[in-house]
C-alpha positions as CSV (number, residue, x, y, z in Angstrom):
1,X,0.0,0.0,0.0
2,X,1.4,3.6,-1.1
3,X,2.1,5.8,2.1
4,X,0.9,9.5,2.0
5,X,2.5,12.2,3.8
6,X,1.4,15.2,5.2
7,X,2.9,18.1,5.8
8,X,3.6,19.5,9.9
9,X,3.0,23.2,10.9
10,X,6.2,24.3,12.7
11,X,5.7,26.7,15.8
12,X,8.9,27.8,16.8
13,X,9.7,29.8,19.7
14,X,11.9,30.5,22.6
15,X,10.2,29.2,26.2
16,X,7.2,27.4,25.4
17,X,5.6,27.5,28.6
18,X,5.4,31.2,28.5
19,X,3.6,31.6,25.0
20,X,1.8,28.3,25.2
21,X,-1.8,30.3,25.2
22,X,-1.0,31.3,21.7
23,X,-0.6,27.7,20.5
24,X,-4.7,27.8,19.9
25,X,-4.2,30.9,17.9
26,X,-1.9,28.7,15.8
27,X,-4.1,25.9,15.0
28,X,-7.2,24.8,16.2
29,X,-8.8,21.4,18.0
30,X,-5.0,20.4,18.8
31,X,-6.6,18.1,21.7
32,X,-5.6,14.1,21.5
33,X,-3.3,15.3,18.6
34,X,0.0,14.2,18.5
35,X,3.2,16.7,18.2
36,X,7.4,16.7,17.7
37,X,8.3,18.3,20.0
38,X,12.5,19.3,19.6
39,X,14.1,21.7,22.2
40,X,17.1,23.5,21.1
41,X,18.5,20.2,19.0
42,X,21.5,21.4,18.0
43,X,22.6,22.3,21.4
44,X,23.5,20.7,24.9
45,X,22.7,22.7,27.7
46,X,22.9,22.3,31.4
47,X,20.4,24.5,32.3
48,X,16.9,23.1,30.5
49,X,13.9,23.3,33.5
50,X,11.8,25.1,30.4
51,X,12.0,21.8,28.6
52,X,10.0,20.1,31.3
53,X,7.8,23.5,31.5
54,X,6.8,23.1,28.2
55,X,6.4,19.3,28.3
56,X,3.9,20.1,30.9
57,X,2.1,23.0,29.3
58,X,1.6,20.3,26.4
59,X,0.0,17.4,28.5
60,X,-2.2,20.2,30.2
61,X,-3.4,20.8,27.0
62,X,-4.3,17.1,26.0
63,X,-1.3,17.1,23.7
64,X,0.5,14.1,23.2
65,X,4.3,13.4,21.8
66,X,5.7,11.7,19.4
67,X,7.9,9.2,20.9
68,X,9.9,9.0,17.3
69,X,11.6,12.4,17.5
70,X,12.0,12.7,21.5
71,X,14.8,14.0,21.8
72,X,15.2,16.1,25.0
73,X,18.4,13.8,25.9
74,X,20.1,16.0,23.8
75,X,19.2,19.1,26.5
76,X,20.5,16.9,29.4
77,X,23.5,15.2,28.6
78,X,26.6,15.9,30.4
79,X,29.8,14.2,29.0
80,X,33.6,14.7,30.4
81,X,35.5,12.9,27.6
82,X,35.1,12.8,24.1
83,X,34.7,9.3,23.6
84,X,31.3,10.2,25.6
85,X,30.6,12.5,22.6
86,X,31.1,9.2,20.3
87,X,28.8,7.0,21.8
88,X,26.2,10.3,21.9
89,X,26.7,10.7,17.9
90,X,25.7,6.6,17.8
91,X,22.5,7.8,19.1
92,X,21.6,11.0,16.8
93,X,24.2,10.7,14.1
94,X,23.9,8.2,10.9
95,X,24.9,5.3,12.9
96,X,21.7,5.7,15.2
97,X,19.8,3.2,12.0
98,X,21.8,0.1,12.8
99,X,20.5,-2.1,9.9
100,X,23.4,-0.9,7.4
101,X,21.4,-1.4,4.1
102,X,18.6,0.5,5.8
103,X,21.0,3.3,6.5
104,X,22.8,3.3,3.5
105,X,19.7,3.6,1.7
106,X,18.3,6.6,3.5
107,X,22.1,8.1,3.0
108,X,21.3,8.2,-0.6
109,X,17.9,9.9,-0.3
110,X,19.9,12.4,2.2
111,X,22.7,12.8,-0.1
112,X,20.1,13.3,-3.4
113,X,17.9,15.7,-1.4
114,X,20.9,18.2,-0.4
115,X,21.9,17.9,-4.1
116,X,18.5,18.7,-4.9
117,X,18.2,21.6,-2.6
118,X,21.5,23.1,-3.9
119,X,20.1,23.1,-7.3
120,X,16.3,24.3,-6.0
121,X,18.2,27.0,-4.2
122,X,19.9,28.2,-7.7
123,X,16.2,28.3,-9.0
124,X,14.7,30.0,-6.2
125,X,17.5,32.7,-6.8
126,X,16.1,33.1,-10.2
127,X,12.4,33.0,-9.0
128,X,11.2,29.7,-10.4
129,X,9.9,27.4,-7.7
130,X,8.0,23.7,-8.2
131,X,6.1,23.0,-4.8
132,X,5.5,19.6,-6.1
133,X,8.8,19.4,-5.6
134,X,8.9,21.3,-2.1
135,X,6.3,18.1,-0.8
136,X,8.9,15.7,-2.0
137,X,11.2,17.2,0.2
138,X,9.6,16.7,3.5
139,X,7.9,13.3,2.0
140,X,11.1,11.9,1.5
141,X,13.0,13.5,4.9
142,X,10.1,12.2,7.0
143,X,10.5,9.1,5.1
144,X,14.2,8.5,6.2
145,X,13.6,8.6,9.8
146,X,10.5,6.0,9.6
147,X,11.5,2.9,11.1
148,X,8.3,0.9,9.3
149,X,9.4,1.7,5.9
150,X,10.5,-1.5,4.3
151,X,14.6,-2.0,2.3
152,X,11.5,-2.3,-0.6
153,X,10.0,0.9,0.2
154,X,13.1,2.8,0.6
155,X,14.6,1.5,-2.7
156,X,11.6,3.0,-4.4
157,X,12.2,6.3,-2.9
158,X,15.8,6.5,-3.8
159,X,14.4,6.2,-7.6
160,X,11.9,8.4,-7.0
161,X,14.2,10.8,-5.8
162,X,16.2,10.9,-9.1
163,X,12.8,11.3,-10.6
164,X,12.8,14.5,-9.1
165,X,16.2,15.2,-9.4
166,X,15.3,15.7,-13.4
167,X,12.9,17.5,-12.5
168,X,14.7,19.9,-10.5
169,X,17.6,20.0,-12.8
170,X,15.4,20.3,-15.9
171,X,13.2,23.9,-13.1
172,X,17.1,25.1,-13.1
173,X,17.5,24.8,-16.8
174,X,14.7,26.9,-17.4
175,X,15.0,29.4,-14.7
176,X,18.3,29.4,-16.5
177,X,17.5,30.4,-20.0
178,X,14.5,32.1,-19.3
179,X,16.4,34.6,-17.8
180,X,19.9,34.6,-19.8
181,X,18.7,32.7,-23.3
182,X,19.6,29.8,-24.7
183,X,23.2,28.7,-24.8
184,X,25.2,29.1,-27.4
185,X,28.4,27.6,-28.7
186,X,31.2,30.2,-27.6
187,X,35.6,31.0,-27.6
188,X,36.6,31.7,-24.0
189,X,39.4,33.9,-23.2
190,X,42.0,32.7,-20.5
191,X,44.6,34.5,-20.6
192,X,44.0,38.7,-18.9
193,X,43.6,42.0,-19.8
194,X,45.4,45.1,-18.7
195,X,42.5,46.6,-16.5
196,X,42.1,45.4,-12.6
197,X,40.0,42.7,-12.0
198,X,37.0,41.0,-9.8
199,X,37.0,37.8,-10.0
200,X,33.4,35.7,-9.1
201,X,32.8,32.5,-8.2
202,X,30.0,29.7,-8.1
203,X,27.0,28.9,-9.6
204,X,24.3,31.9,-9.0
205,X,23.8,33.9,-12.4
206,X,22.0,36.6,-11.0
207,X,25.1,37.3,-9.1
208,X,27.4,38.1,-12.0
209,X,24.2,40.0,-13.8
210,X,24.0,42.2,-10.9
211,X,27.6,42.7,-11.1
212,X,28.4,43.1,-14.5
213,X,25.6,45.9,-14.7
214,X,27.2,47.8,-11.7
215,X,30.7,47.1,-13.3
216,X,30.1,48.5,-16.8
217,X,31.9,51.8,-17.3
218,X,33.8,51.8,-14.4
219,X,37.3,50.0,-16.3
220,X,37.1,47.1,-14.5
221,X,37.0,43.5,-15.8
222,X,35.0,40.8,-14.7
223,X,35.9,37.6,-14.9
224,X,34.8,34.1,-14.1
225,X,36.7,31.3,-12.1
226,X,35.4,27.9,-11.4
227,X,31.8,26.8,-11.8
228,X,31.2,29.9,-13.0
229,X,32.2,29.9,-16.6
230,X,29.5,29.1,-18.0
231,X,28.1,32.2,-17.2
232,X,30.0,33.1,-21.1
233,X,27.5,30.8,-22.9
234,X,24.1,32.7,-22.2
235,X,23.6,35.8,-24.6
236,X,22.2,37.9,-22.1
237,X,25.8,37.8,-20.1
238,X,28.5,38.0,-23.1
239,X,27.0,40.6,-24.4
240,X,29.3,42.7,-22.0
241,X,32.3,43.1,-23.1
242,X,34.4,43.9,-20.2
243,X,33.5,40.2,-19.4
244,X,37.0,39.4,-20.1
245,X,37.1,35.5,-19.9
246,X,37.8,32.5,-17.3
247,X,40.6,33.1,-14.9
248,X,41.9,29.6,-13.7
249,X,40.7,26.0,-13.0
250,X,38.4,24.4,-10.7
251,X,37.5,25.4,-6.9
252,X,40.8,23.7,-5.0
253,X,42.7,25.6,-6.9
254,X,42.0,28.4,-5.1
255,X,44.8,29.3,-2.8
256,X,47.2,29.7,-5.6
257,X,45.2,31.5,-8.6
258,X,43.8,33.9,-5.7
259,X,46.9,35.2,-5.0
260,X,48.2,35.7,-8.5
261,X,44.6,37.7,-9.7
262,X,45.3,40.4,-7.7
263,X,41.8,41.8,-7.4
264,X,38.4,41.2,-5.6
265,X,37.6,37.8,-5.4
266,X,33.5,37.5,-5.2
267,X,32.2,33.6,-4.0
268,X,28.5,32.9,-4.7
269,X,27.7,29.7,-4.1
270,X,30.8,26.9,-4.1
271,X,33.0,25.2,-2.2
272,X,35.7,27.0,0.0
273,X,39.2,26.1,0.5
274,X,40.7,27.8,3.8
275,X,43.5,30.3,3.4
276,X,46.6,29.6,4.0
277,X,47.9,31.7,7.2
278,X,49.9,34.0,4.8
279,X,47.4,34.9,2.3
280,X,47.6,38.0,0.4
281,X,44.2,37.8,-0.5
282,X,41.8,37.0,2.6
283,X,41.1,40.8,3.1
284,X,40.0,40.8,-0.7
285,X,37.1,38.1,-0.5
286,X,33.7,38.8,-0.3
287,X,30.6,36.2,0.1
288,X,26.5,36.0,-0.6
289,X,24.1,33.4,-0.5
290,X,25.2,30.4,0.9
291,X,29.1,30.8,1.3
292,X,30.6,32.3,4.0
293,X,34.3,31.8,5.8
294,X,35.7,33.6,9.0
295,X,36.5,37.4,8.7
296,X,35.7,37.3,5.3
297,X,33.0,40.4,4.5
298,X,29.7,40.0,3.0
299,X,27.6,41.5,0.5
300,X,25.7,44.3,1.0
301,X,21.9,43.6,-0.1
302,X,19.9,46.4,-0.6
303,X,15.9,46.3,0.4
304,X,15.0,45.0,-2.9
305,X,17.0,42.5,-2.9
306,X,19.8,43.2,-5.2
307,X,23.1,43.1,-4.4
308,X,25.6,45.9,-3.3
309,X,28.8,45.4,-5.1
310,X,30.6,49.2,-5.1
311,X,32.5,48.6,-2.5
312,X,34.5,46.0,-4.4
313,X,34.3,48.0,-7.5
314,X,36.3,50.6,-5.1
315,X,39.1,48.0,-4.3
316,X,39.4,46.4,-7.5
317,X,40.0,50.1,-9.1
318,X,43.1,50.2,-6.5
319,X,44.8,46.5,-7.2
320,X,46.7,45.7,-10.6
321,X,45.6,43.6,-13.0
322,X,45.3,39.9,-13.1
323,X,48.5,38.2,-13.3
324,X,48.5,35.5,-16.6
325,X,48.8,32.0,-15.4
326,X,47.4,31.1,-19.3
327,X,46.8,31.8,-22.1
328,X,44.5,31.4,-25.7
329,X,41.1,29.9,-25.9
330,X,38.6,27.2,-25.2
331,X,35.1,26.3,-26.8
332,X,32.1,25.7,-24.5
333,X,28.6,26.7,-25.1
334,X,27.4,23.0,-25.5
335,X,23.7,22.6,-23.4
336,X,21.2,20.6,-24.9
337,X,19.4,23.2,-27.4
338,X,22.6,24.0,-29.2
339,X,24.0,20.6,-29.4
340,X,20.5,19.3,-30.9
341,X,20.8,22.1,-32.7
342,X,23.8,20.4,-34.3
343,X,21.8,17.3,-34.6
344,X,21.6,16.4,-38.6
345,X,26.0,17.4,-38.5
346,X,25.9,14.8,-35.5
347,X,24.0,12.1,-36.9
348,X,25.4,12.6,-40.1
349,X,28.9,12.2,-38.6
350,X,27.6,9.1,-37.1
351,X,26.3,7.2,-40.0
352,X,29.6,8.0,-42.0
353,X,31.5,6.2,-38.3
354,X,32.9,9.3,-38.3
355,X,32.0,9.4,-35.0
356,X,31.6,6.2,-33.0
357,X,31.1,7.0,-29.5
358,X,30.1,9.6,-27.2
359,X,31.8,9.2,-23.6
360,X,29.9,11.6,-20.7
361,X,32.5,12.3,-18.2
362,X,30.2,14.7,-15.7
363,X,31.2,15.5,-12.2
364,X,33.3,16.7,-9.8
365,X,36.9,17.7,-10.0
366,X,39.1,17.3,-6.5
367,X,42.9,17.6,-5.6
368,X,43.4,14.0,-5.5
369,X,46.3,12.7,-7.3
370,X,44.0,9.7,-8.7
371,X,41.6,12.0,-10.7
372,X,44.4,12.6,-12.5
373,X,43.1,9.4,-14.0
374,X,40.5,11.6,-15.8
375,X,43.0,13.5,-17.8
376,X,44.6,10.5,-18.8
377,X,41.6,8.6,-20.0
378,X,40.5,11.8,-22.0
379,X,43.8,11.6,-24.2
380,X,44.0,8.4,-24.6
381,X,40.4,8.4,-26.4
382,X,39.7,7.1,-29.7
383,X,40.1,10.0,-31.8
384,X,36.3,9.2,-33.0
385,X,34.8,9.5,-29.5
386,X,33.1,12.7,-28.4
387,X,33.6,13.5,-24.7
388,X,30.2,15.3,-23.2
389,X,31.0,16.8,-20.0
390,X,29.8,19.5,-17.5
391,X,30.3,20.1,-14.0
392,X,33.7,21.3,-12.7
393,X,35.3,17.6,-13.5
394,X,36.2,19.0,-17.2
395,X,39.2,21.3,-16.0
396,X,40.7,17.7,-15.5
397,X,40.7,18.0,-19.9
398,X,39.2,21.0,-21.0
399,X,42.5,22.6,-22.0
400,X,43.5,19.2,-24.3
401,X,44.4,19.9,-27.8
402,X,41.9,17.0,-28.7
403,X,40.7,18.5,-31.9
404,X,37.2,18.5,-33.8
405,X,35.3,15.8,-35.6
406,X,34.4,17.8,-39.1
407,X,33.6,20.7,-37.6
408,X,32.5,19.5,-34.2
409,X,35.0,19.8,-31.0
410,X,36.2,16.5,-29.3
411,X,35.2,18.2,-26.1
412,X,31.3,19.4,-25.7
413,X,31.2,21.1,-22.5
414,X,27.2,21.7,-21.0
415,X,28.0,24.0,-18.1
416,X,27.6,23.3,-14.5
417,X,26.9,20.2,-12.8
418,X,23.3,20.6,-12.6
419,X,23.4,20.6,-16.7
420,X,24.2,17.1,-16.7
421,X,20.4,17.2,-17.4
422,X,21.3,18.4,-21.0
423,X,23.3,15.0,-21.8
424,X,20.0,13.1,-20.7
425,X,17.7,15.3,-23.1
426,X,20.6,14.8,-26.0
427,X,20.8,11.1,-25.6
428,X,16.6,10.7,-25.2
429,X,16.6,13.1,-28.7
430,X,19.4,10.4,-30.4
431,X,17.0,7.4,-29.0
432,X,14.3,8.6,-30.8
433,X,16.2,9.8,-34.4
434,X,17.6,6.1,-34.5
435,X,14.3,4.5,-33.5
436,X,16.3,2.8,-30.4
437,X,14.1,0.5,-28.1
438,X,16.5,0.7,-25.3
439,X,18.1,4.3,-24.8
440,X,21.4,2.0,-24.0
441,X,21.5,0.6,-27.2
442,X,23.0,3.9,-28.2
443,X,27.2,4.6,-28.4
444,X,27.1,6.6,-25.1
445,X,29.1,5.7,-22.2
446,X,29.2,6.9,-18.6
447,X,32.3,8.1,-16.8
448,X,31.1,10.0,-13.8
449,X,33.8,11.4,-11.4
450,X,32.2,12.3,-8.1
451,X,33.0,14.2,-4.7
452,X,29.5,15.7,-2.8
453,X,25.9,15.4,-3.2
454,X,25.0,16.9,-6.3
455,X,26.7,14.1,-7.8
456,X,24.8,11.9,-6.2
457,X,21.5,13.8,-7.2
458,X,22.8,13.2,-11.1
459,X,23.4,9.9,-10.7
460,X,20.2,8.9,-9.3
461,X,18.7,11.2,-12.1
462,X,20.6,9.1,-14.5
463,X,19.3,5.7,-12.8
464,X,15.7,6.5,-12.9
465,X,16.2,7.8,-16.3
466,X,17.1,3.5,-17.1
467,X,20.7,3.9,-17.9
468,X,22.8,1.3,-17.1
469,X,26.5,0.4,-16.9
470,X,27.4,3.8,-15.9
471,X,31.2,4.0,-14.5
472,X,31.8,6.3,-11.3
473,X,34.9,6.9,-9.0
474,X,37.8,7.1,-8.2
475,X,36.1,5.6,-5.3
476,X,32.9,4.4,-4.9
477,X,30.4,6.4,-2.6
478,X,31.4,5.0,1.4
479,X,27.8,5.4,2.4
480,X,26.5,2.5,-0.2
481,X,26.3,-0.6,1.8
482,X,27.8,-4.5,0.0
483,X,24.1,-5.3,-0.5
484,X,22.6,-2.0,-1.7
485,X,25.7,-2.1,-4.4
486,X,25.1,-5.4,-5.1
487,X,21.4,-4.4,-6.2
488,X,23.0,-1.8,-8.6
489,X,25.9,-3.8,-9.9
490,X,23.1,-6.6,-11.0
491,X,20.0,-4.4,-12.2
492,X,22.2,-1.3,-13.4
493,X,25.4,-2.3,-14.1
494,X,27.0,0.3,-12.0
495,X,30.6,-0.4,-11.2
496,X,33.8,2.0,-10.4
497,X,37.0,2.5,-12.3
498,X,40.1,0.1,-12.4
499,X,43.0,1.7,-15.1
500,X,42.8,3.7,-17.8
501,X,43.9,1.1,-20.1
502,X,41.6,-1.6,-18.8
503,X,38.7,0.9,-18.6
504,X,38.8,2.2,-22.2
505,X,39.3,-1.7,-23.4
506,X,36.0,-2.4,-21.5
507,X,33.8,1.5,-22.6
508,X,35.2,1.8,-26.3
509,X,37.0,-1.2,-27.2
């Protein structure tokens, strides 16, 4: 039988006791009811006699609690060593669901719903909102802490999640090119210019909107770093030419190509790497949305809810230029509308085995010396394989000389990660040109290189979707149990990545 969910009013307050007489006001008829009660869950105090006020102002009232999310330990526990702490994070950590396929199952919902939320989030920035989608976020949250659900039940919700992580991806896309067009195939600058700089960082688009209208006139450059590139493949950002081009590689690299920019560094949303002590730059970097670091300033936003950015225009007008750690070109621009947009050259190209496969190599991009594995495999390519990529995974190759196909670059780069929902769109189009019955009976295989949740979002996206022998690594995810991987190794083919010489024997041929 299909469980519903409904959704909980929250009432949140200081001392319950003392503003219990409102709780009517609130919601009616709340007698025999049951409630969650959680006081001050994320932290341990000493001194908690309003807990047991409140608990009694609720019993007074006919209100009973639900023994599931009792947690009021977590108000009176006292601990002198850390070991204490340990046992403690048994109880309320991920180890509190002691059947290990169980947990590792509701890790992947967890892991899919924070990729999902970072990529809602992105949306919501742009004003497009799904509350169909909302639901399924407290659906599947209440879900993983419901000890009745079946390993059956909770399989089903960790497809249905990647059902809705296409459908999040595909709310981005739009809120995407709704507001900043279509796509479109486009040559990169990385090398510099000779005015000073900002440099921005991240994912949000309105942010580099806001600031390349604020910066124009004022000779200084913008330019991108990171996740942020793609911000050069929507017309309604190029069109500003003191958008200079893309200064550096992906996110870790941080701590060197900071120092050698010189200017302003602005991070939207994206990962942080920690200064070293000696940093030139940490009294340079400013944060919005969701990032934030220690002493680092942020963002002035006005009333209407645009953001300040003069005071770094200021500073950048006083720091020299951008220091040239590169130089020349690349070609990006590749989402799905311009890549089906290419679709009689590609198919063309195909039927002549001109082109004989297309490898997706999505993902994540991370300092570890084994991802160098990524660079590797991309060289070592056929010279008739197309790599689709996106996500911050293609600075591992995006600088190759790997040359076209008749026209058509070896390297077709989406965007961000969240644009691995163009590669699904592209391959569902080629299903249905060559009449396929099986959208894996097409010449596309999956190399996904992972790090944090929103890889795990795509890849559940990708499972739902029905495709199968999809590759990921360099490691396999730690919070997938030997039974759960079993169940995807059997039905889906999923497996890791051994060497680069075995793995394009076994992908290619």
């Amino acid at each position: 039988m299909k469980k519903t969910y409904q959704g909980k009013k929250l009432f949140l307050c200081s001392s319950f006791a003392d503003v219990a007489g409102l709780l009517n006001i609130f919601e009616k008829n709340l007698k025999g009811k049951i409630v969650t009660f959680i006081p001050t869950a994320s932290k341990v105090e000493k001194i908690n006699f309003y807990v047991k006020d409140a608990k009694k102002e609720l019993e007074k009232a006919g209100i009973a609690l639900d023994p599931k999310f009792e947690n009021d330990f977590l108000t009176t526990y006292e601990y002198s060593e850390n070991d204490d702490l340990v046992e403690l994070a048994k109880k309320v950590g991920v180890l509190r669901t002691e059947n290990i396929d169980v947990r590792s199952l509701r890790e992947m919902v967890l892991y899919g719903l924070k990729g999902m939320a970072a990529y809602g989030f992105h949306a919501y920035n742009l004003g497009s909102t799904d509350n169909d989608i909302y639901k399924f976020y407290e659906k599947a949250l209440l879900a993983t802490v419901d000890d009745s659900l079946s390993a059956e039940e909770l399989t089903a919700l960790v497809f249905e999640t990647g059902e809705y992580g296409v459908k999040v991806m595909a709310l981005l896309d739009g809120a995407n090119t709704s507001a900043y067009g279509t796509p479109v195939a486009t040559e990169v600058n990385i090398g510099v210019g000779k005015n000073p700089g900002i440099l921005i960082s991240g994912h949000d688009l309105k942010d580099i909107k806001e600031l390349l209208e604020q910066t124009e006139g004022t000779g200084v450059d913008v330019y991108t770093h990171s996740e942020m590139l793609p911000a050069h493949y929507y017309p309604e950002l190029k069109k500003y030419k003191h958008l200079v081009g893309n200064y550096g590689n992906a996110w870790y690299h941080q701590v060197t190509e900071f120092e050698t920019f010189n200017g302003p560094v602005v991070f939207t949303t994206n990962c942080i790497v920690p200064p070293l002590k000696n940093a030139s730059y940490k009294d340079r970097v400013f944060t919005t949305n969701a990032a934030g670091y220690p002493g680092w300033k942020r963002i002035k936003v006005n009333a209407d809810g645009t953001k300040d950015f003069s005071e770094i225009i200021e500073l950048a007008k006083t720091c020299q230029p951008p220091v040239e750690v590169e130089s020349g070109e690349i070609t990006v621009g590749f989402a799905h509308n311009q890549v089906l947009s290419l679709a009689d050259k590609v198919v063309e190209n195909i039927k002549s085995g001109a082109i004989k496969r297309f490898v997706v190599m999505s993902g994540c991009d991370g300092r570890m010396a084994q991802r160098h594995y990524y660079t590797e495999f991309a060289e070592n390519l056929p010279k008739d394989t197309i790599i689709l990529t996106s996500g911050c995974a293609k600075f591992k190759y995006n600088k190759l000389n790997l040359g076209d196909i008749n026209g058509i670059p070896r390297v077709l780069d989406a965007g961000q990660c969240n644009d691995s929902y163009s590669w699904a769109v592209v391959a569902l189009k080629l299903k249905e040109i060559f009449g396929a019955n099986d959208i894996n009976d097409l010449p596309i295989e999956f190399n996904i290189a992972w790090y944090e949740q929103k890889a795990v979002i795509v890849l559940l996206a990708l499972l739902y979707l029905g495709i199968k022998n999809i590759h990921i690594g360099p490691t396999l995810p730690a919070f997938v149990s030997p039974n759960v991987l079993k169940v995807l190794v059997e039905n889906f083919g999923l497996g890791g990545i051994t060497s680069v010489e075995e793995d394009l024997k076994s992908m290619v041929g």
